[in-house]
C-alpha positions in Angstrom: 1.8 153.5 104.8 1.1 154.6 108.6 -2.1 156.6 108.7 -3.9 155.8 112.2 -7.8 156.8 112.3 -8.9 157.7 116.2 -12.4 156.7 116.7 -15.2 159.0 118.9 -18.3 157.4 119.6 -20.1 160.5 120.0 -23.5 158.1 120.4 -21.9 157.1 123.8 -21.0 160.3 125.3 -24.3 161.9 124.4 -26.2 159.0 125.3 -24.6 158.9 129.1 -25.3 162.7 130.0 -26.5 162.9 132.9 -29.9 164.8 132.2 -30.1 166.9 135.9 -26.3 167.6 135.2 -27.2 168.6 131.5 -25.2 172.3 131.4 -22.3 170.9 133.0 -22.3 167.4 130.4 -22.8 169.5 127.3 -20.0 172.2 128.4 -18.3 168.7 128.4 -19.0 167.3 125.2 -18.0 170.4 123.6 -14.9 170.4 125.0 -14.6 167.5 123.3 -15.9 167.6 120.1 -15.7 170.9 118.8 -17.5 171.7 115.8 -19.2 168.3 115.6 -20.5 169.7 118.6 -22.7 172.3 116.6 -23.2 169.7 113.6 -24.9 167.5 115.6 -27.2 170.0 117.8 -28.5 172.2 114.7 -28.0 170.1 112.4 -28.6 166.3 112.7 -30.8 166.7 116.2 -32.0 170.2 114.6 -32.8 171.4 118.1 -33.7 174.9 118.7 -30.9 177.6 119.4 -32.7 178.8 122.1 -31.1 177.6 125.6 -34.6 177.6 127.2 -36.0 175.0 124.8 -33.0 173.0 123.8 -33.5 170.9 127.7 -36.5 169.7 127.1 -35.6 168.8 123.2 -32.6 166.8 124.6 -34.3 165.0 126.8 -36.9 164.2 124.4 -34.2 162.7 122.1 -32.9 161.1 124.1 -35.7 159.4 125.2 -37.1 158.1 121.6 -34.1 157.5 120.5 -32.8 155.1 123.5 -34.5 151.8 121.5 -32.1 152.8 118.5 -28.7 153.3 120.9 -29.3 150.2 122.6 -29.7 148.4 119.3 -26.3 149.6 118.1 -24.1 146.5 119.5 -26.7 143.5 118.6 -27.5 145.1 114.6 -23.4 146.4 114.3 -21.1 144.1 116.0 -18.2 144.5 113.9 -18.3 148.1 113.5 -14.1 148.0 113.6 -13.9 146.0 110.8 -15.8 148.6 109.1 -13.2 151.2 110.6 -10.7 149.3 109.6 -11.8 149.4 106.1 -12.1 153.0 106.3 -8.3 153.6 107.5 -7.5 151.1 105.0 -9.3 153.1 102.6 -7.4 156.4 103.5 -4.0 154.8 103.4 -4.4 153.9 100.1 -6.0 157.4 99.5 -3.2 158.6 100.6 -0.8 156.9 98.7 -3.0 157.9 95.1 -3.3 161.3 96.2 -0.2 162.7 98.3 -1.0 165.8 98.3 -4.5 165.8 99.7 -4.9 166.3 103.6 -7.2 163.0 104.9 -9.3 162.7 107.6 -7.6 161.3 110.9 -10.5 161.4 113.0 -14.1 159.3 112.5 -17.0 160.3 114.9 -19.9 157.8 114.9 -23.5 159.3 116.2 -26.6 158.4 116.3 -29.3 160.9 114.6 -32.7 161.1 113.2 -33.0 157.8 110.8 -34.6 160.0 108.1 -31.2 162.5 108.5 -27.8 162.1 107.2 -25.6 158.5 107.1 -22.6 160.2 106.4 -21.0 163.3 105.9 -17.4 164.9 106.2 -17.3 167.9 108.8 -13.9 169.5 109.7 -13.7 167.6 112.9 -13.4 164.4 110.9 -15.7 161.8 108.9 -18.9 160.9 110.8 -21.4 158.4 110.6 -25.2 157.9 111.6 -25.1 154.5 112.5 -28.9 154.3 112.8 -29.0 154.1 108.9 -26.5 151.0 108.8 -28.9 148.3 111.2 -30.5 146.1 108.3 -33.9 145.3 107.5 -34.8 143.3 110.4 -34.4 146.3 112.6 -38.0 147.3 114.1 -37.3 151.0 113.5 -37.2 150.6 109.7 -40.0 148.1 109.6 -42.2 150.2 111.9 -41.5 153.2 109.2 -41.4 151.5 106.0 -43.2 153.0 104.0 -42.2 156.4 105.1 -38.6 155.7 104.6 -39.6 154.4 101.5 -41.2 157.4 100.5 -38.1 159.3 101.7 -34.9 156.9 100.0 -36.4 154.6 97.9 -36.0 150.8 97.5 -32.6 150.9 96.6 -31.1 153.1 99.2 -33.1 151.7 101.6 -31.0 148.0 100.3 -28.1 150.4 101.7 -29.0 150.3 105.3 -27.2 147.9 106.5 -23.8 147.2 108.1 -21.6 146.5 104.9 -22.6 149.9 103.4 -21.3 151.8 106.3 -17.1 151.8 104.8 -18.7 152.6 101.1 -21.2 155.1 102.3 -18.5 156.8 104.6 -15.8 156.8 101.8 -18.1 158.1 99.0 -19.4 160.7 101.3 -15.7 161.6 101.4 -15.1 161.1 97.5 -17.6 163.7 97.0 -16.4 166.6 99.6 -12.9 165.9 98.1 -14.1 166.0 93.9 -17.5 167.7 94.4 -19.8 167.9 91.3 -18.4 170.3 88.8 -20.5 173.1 87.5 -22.3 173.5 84.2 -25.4 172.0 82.3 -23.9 168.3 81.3 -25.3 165.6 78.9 -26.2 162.7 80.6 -23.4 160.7 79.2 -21.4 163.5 80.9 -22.4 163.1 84.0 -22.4 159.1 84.5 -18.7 159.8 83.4 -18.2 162.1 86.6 -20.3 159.6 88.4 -18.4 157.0 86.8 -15.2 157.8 88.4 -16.1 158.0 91.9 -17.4 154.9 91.9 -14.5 153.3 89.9 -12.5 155.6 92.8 -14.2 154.0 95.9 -13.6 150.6 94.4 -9.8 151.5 94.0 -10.0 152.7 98.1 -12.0 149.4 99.0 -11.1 146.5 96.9 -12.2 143.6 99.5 -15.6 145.1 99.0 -18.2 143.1 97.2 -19.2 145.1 93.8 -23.1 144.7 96.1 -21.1 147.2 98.4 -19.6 149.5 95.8 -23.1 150.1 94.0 -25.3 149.7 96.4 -27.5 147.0 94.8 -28.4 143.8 95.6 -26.4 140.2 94.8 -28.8 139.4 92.0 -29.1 143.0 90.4 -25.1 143.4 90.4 -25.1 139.7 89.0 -27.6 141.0 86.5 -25.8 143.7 85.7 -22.7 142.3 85.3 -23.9 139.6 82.6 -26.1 141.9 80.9 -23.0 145.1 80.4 -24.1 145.2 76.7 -27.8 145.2 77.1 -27.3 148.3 79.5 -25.4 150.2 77.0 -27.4 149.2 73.8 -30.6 150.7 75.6 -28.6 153.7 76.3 -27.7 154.2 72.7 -30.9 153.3 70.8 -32.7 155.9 73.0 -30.1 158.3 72.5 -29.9 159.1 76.5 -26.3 159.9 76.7 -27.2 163.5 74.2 -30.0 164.4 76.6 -29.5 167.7 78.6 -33.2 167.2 80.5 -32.6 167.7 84.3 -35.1 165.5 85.1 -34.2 162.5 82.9 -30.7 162.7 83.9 -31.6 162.6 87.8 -34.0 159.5 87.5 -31.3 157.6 85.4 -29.1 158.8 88.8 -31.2 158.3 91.2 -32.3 155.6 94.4 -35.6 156.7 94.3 -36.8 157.9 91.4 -37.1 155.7 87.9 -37.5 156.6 84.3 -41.6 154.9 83.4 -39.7 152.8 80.7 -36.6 151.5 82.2 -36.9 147.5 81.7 -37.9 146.4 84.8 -34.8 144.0 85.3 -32.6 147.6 85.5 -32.3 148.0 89.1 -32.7 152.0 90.0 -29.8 154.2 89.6 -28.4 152.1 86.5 -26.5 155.3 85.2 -24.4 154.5 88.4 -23.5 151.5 86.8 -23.0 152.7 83.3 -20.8 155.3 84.3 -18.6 153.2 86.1 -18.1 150.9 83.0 -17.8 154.0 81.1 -14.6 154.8 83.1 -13.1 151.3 83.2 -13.5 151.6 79.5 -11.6 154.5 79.6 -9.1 153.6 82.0 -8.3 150.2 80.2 -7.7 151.7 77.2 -5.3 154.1 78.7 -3.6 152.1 80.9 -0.9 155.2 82.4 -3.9 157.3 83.3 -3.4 157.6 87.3 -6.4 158.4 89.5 -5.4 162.0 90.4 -5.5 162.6 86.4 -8.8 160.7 85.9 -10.9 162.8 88.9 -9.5 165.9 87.0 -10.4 164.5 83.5 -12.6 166.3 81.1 -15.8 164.2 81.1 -16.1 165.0 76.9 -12.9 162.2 77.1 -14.7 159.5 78.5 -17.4 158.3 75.9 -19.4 155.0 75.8 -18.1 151.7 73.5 
């Protein structure tokens, strides 16, 4: 299947301006970017739309942020193996899903650390790579507990370099199949969960389950032997009826936690739950394709 992904490195670009040439570099870079251009000055740098202000913001950025662009090479060194996994991912998205029009283009950045990691814009799929670094990067350590605040334990397990194909695809998954409305059960919304994760492990099957859920070794190890614990609490507490907002988020979430979840559940364990949910599903209907299951009606897909 011949789908070629062409790679920006925005970070690069912006980083090299030439700050008493600034006019003339960013005339340049938005030339060349288009609206990325606009996504990352309002939006990921949030700088002011006021040309008399947005100099000295620039150059402000620029400046705080040179530790993190210099860091790039030593804390992602294979960063095309992780493109590679993307185009890999597309060309089998493409071959699922015929109809859909892909991204082509992937524009890599470097933003705020407490911003966005990923996102799909319409001048292709971009990444923050200063959320991808790993823990022994001084910039997380130096704002632990902030970030920690901010993501959570288990999304901050997700900075790291093999999170940046999963991270970029699901940001993808979700743009393409967004959430549908209405006021679900839980159990019907860790079945729409459920099936973009059992869809990003169908777009990156070299990926280590770690990288599909976002946990640790030892929690997806955990999780894996324990499948029927997880779904036996589940059912004795009668979660899956439940229409309360709130206890539907913490069972979905990387940074919040229901008070009586078992302590060996790592966070977000509906994530999990769904996705078994769906392989459930999908084993027992074995000519379901993926373009029928991301259209499915959730009520189908029931715990067993």
């Amino acid at each position: 299947m011949k789908l070629e992904i062409n790679v920006d490195h925005f970070e690069r670009d912006f980083f090299g301006l030439d700050t008493n040439k600034l006019e003339q570099g960013l005339d340049s870079l938005k030339t060349k970017y288009g609206y990325f251009y606009n996504d990352f000055l309002y939006n990921i740098a949030a700088f002011s739309m006021d040309d008399g202000e947005l100099k000295g913001q620039i150059n402000a950025f620029l400046r705080s942020n040179k530790e993190v662009y210099d860091s790039v090479d030593y804390y992602i060194p294979h960063l095309n193996r992780q493109i590679k996994e993307i185009e890999n991912a597309f060309k089998r998205a493409k071959i699922y899903f015929p109809g859909l029009d892909l991204p082509t283009k992937v524009i890599t950045y470097i933003g705020p650390i407490d911003g966005y990691g990923s996102f799909v814009s319409k001048s292709g799929l971009c990444i923050g790579l200063q959320q991808f670094f790993g823990s022994k990067f001084s910039g997380y350590i130096k704002q632990a507990d902030y970030l920690e605040s901010l993501f959570g334990k288990q999304r901050l397990q997700q900075f790291a370099p093999d999170y940046i194909a999963p991270n970029a695809i699901m940001s993808w998954i979700n743009r393409e199949f967004p959430d549908k409305a209405g006021h679900f059960t839980l159990g019907e919304k860790l079945a729409e969960e459920g099936r973009k994760v059992y869809l990003l492990k169908a777009l990156l099957p070299d990926l280590t389950d770690s990288a599909i859920f976002g946990y640790s070794e030892s929690q997806t190890k955990w999780c894996h032997n324990n499948s029927i614990i997880i779904k036996r609490y589940f059912e004795q507490k009668s979660l899956l009826q439940t229409k309360n907002p709130e206890k539907i988020v913490a069972y979905l979430s990387d940074n919040l936690r229901p008070s009586d979840l078992p302590k060996e559940f790592p966070d977000n364990i509906g994530k999990y739950l769904g996705f078994i949910m769906v392989q459930d599903f999908m084993d027992d209907h074995k000519n379901t394709t993926l373009p029928v299951l991301m259209e499915l009606d959730f009520g189908k897909i029931r715990l067993k």
